[in-house]
VMD Tcl script that builds the backbone (N, CA, C; Angstrom):
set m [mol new atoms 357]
animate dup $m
set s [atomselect $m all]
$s set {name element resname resid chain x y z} {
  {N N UNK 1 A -15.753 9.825 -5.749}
  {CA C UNK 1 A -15.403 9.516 -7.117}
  {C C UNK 1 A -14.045 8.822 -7.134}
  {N N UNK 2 A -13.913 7.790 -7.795}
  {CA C UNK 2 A -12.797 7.166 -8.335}
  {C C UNK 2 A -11.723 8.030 -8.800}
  {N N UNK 3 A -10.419 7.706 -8.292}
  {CA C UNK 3 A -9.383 8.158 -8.960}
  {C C UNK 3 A -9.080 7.280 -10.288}
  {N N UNK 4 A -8.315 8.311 -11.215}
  {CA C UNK 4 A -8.174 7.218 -13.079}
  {C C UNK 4 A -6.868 6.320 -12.689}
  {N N UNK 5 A -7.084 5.272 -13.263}
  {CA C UNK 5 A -5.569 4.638 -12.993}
  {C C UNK 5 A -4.439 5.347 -13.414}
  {N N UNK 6 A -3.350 5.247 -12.445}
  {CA C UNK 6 A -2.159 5.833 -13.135}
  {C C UNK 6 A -1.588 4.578 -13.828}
  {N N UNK 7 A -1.178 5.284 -15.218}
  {CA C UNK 7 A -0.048 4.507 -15.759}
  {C C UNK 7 A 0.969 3.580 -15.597}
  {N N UNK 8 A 1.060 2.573 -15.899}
  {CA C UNK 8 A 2.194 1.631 -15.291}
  {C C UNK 8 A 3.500 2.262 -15.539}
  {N N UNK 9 A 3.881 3.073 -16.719}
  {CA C UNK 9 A 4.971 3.818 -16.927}
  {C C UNK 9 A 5.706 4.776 -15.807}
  {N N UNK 10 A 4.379 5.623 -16.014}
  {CA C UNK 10 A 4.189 6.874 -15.058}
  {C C UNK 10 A 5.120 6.093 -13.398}
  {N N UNK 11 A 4.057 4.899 -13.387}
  {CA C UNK 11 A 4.292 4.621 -11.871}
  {C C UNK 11 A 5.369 4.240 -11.312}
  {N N UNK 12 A 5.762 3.353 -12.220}
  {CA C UNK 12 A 7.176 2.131 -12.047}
  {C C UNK 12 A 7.920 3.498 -12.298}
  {N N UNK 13 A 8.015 4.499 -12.914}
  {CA C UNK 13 A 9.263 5.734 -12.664}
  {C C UNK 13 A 9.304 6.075 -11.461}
  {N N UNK 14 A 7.877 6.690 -10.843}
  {CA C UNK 14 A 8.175 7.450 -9.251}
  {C C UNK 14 A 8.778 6.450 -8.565}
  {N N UNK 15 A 8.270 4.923 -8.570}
  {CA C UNK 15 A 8.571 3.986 -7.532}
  {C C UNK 15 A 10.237 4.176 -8.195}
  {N N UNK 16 A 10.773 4.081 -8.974}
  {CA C UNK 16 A 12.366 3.794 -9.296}
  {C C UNK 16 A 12.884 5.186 -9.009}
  {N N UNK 17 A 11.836 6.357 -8.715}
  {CA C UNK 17 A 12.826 7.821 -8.715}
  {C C UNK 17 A 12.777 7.631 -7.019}
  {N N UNK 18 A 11.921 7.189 -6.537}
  {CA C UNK 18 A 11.942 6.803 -5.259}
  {C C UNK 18 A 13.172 5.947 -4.537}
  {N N UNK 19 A 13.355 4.757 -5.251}
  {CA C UNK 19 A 13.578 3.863 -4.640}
  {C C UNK 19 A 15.313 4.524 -4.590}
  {N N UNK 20 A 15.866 5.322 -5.871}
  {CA C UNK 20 A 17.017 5.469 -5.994}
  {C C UNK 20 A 17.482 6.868 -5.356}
  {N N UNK 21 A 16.478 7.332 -4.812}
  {CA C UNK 21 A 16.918 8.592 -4.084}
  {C C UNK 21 A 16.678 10.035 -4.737}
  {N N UNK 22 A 16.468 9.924 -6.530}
  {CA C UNK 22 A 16.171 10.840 -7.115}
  {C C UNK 22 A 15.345 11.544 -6.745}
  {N N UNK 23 A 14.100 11.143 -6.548}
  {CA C UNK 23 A 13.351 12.119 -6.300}
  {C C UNK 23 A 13.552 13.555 -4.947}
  {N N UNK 24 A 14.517 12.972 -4.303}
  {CA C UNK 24 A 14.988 13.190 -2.672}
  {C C UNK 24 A 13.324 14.067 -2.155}
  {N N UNK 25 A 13.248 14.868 -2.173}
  {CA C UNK 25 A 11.897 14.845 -0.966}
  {C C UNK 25 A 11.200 16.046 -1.465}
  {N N UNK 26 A 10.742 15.604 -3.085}
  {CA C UNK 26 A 9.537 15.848 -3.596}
  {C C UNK 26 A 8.242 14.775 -3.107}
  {N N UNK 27 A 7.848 15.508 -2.761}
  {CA C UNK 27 A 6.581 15.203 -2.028}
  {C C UNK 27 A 4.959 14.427 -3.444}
  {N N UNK 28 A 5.357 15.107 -4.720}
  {CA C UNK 28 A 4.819 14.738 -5.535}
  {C C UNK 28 A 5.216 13.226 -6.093}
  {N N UNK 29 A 6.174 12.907 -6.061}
  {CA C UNK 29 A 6.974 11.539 -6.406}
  {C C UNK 29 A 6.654 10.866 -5.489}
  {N N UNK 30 A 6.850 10.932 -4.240}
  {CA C UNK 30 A 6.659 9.848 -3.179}
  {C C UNK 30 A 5.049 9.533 -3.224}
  {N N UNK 31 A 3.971 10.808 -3.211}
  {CA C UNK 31 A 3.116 10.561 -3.427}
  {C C UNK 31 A 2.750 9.556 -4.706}
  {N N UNK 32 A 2.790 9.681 -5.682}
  {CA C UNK 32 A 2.800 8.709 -6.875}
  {C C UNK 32 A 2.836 7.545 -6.772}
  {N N UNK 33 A 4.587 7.472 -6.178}
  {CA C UNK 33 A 5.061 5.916 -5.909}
  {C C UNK 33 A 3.937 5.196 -4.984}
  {N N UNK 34 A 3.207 5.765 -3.883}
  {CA C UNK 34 A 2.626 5.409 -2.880}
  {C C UNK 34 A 1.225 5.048 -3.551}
  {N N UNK 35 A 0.419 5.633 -3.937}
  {CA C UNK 35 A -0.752 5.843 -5.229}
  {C C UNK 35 A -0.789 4.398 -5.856}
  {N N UNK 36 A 0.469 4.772 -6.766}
  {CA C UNK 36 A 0.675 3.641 -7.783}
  {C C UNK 36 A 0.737 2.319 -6.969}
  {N N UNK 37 A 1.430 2.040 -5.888}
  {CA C UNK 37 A 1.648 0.504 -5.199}
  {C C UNK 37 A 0.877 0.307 -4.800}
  {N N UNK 38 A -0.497 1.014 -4.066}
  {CA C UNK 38 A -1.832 0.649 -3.539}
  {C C UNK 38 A -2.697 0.005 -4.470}
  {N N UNK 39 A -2.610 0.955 -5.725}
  {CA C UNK 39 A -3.409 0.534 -7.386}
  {C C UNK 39 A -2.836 -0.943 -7.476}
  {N N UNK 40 A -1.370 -1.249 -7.441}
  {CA C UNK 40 A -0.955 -3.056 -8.212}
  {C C UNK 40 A -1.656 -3.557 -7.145}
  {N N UNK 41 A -1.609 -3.620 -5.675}
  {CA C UNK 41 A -1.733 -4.060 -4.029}
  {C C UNK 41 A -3.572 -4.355 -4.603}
  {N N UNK 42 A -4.277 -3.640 -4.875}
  {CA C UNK 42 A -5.908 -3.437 -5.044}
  {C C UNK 42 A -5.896 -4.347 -6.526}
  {N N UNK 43 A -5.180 -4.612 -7.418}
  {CA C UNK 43 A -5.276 -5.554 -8.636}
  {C C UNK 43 A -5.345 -6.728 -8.228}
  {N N UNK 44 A -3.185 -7.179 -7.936}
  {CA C UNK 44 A -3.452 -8.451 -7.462}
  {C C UNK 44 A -4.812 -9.047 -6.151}
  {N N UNK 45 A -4.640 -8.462 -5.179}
  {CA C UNK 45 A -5.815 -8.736 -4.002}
  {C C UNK 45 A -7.099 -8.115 -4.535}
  {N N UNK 46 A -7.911 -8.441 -5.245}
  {CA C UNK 46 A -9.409 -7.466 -5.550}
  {C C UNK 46 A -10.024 -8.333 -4.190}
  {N N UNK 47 A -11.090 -7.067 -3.670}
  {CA C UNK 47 A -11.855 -7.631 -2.623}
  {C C UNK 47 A -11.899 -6.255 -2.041}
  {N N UNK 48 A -13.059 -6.371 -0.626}
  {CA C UNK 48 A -13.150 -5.392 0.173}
  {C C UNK 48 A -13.441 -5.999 1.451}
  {N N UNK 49 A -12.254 -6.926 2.244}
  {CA C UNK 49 A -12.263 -7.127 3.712}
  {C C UNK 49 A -11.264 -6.732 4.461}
  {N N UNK 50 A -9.612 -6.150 3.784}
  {CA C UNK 50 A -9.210 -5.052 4.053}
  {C C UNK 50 A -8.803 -3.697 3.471}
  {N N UNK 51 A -8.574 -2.961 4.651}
  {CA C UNK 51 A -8.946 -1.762 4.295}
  {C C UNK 51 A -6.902 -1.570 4.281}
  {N N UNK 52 A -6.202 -1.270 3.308}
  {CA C UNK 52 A -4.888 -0.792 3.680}
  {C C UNK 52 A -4.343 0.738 3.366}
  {N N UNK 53 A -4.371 1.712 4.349}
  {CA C UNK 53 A -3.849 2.896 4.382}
  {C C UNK 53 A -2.707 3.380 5.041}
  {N N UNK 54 A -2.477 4.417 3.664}
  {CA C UNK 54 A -0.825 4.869 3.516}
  {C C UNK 54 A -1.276 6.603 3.939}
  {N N UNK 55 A -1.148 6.902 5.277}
  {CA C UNK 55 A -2.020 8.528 4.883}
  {C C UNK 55 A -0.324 9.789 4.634}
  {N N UNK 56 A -0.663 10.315 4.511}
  {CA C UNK 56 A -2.016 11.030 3.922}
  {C C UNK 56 A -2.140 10.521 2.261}
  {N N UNK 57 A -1.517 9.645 1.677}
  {CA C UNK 57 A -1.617 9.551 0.381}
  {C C UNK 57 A -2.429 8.591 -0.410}
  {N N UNK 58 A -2.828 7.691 0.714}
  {CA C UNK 58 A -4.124 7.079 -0.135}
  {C C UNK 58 A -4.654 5.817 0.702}
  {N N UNK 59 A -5.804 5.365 0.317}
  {CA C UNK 59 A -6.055 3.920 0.802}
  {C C UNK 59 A -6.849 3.011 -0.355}
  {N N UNK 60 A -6.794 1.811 -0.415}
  {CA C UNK 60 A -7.590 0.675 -0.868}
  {C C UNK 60 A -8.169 -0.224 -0.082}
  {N N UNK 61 A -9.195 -1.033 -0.750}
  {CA C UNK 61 A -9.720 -1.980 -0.187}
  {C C UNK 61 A -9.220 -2.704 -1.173}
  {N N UNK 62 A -8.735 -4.001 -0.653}
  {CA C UNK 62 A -8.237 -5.594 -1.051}
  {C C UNK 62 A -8.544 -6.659 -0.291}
  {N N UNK 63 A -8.216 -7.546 -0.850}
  {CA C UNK 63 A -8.100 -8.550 -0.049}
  {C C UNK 63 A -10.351 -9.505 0.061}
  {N N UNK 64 A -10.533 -10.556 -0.872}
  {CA C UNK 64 A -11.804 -11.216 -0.604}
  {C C UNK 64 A -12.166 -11.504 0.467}
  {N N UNK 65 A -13.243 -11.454 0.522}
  {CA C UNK 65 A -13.645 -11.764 2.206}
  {C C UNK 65 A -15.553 -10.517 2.501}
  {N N UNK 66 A -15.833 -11.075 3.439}
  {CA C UNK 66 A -17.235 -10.069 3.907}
  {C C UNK 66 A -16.201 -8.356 3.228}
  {N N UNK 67 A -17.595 -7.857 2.640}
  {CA C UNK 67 A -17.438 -6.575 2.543}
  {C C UNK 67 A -17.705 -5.659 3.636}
  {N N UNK 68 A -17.212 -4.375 3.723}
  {CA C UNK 68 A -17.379 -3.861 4.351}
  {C C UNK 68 A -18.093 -2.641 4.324}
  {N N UNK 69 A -19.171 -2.020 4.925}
  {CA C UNK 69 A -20.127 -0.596 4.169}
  {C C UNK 69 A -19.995 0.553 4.706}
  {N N UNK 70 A -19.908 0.616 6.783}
  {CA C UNK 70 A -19.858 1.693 7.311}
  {C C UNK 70 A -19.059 1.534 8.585}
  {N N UNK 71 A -18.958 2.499 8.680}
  {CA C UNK 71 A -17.711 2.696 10.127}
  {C C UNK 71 A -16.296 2.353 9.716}
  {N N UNK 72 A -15.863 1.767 10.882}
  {CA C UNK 72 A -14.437 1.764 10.931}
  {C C UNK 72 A -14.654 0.329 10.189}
  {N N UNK 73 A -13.954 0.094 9.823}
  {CA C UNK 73 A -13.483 -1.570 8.513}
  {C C UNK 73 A -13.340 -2.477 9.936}
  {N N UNK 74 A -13.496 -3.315 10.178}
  {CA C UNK 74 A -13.263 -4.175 10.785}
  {C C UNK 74 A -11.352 -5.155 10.927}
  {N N UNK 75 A -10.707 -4.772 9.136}
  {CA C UNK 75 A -9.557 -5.732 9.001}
  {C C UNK 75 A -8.985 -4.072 8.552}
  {N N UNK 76 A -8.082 -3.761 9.416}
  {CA C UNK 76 A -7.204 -2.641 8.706}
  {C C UNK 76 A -5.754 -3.004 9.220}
  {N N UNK 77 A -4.917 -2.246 7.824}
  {CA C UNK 77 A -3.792 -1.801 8.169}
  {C C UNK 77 A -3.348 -0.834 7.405}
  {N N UNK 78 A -2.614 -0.362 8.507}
  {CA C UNK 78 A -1.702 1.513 8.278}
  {C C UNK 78 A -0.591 1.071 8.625}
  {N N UNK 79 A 0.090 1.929 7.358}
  {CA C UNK 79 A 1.560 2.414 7.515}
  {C C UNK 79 A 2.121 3.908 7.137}
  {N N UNK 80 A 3.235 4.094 7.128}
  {CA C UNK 80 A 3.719 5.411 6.901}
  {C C UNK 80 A 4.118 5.092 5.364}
  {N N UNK 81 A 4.378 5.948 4.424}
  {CA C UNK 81 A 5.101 5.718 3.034}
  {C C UNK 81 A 6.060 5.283 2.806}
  {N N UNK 82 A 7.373 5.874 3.708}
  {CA C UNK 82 A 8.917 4.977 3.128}
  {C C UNK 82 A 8.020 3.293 3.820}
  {N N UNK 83 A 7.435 2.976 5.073}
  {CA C UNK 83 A 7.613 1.512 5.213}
  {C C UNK 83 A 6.361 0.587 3.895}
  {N N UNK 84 A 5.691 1.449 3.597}
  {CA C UNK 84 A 4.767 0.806 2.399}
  {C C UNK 84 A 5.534 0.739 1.193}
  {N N UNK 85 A 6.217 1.499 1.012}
  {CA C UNK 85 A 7.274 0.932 0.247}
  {C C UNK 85 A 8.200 0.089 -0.506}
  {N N UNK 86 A 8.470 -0.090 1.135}
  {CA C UNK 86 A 9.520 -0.827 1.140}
  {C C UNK 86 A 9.346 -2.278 1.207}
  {N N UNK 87 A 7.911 -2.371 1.687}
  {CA C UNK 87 A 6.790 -3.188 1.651}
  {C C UNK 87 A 6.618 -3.919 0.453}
  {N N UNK 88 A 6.185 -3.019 -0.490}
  {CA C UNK 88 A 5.820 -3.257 -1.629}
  {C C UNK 88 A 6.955 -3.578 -3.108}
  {N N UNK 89 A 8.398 -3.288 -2.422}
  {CA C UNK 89 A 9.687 -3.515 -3.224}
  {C C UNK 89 A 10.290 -4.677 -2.704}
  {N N UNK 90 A 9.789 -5.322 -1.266}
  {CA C UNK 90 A 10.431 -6.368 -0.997}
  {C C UNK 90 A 11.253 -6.099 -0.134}
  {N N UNK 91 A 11.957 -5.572 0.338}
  {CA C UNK 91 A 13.161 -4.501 1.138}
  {C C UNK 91 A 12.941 -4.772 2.742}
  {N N UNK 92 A 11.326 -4.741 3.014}
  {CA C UNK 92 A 10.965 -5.010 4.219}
  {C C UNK 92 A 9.945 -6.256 4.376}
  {N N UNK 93 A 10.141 -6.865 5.192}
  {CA C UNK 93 A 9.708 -8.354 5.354}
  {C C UNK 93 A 8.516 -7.964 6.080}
  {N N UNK 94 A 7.476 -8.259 5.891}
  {CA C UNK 94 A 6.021 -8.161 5.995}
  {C C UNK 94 A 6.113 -8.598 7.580}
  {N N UNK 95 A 6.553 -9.801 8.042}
  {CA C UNK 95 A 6.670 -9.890 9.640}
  {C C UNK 95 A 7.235 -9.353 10.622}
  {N N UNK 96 A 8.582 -8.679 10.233}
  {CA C UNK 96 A 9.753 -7.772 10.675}
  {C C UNK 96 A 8.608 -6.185 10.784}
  {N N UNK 97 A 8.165 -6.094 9.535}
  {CA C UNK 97 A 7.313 -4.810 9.789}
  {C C UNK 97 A 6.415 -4.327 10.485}
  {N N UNK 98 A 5.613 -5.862 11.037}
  {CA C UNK 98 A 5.023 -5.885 11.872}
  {C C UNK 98 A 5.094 -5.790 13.386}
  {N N UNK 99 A 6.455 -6.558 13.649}
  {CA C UNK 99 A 7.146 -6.615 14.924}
  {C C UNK 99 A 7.935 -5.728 15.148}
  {N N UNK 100 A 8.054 -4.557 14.401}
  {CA C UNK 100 A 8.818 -3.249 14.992}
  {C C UNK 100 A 7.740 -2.484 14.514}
  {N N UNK 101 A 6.616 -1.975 14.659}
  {CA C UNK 101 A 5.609 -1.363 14.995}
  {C C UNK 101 A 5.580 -0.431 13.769}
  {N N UNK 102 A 6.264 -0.589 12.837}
  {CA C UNK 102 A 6.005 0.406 11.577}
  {C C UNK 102 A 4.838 -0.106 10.646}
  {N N UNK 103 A 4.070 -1.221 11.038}
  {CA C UNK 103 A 2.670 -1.263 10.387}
  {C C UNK 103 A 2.173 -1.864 11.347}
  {N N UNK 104 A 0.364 -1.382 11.755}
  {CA C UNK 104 A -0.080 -1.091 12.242}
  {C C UNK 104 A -1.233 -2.278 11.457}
  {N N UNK 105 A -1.201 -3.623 12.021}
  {CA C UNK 105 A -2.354 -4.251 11.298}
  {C C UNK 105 A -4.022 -4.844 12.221}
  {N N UNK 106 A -5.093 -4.523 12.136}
  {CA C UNK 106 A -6.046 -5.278 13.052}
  {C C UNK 106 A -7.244 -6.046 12.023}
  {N N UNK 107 A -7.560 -6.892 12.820}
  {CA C UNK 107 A -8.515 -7.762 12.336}
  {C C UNK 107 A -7.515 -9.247 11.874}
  {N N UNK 108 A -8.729 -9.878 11.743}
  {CA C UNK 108 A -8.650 -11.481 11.076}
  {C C UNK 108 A -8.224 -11.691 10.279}
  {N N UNK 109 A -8.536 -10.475 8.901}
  {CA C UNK 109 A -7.452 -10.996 7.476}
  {C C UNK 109 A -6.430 -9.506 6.900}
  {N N UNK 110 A -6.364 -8.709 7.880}
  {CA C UNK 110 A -5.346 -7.906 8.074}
  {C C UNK 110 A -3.778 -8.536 8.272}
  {N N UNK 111 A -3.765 -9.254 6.560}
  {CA C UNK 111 A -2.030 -9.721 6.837}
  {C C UNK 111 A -1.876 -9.610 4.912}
  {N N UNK 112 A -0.788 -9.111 4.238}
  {CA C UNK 112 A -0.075 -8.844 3.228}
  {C C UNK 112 A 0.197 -10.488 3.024}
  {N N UNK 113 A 0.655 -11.151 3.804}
  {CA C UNK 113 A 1.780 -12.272 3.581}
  {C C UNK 113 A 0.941 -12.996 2.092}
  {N N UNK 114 A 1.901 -12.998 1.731}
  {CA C UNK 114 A 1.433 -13.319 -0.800}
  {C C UNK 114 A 0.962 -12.643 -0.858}
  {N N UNK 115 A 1.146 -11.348 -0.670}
  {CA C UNK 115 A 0.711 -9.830 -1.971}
  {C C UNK 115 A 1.989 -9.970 -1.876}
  {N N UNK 116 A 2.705 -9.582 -1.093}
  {CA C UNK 116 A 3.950 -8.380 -1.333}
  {C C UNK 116 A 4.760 -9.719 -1.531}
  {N N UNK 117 A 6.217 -9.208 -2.197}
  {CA C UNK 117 A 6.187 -7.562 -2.904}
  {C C UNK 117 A 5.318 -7.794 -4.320}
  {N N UNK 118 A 4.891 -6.376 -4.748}
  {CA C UNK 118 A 4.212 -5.695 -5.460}
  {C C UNK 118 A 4.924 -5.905 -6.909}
  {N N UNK 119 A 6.757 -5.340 -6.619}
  {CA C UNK 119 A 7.014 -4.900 -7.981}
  {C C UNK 119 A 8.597 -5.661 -7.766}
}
mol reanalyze $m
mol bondsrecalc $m
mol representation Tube
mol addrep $m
């Protein structure tokens, strides 16, 4: 089952209680912020040829291209939360992130470069 969209209100707060340290390490906030940037990440990119996961807090499919139905996705990428983030605020350069091993991208159209940043 589908999760409901969160709120743009709701969201753009965790991402700003995030980004400014407020939240410090409520686990419910970071979760949110993480939630919410996958939701804009899955707007702008609609599609299902990659698969991008933030675990434990969530994943989307984005990005047009062959769909995908069973097994492992063919185009994935994983990251941890502070680097999806930071990802998604601009903070971290989508190629830099790549070349110091804090995202984890495979396949053919497993690349961010014009999504991010998000917000």
């Amino acid at each position: 089952m589908a999760r409901s969209r969160i709120d743009d209100a709701q969201g753009t707060a965790a991402v700003r209680a995030w980004q400014t340290g407020v939240a410090g390490a409520r686990r419910d906030i970071l979760a949110l912020a993480v939630r919410y940037t996958l939701q804009l990440l899955a707007e702008k990119a609609p599609g299902n040829a990659v698969e991008m996961r933030v675990p434990p807090f969530g994943a989307v499919q984005c990005i047009e291209g062959p769909r995908h139905t069973r097994g492992t996705p063919p185009n994935v990428i994983e990251t941890d939360a502070a680097s999806w983030l930071a990802l998604a605020l601009g903070s971290l350069p989508w190629a830099e992130a790549v070349a110091s091993g804090r995202v984890h991208a495979s396949g053919q159209r497993a690349d961010l470069i014009g999504q991010l940043p998000l917000l």
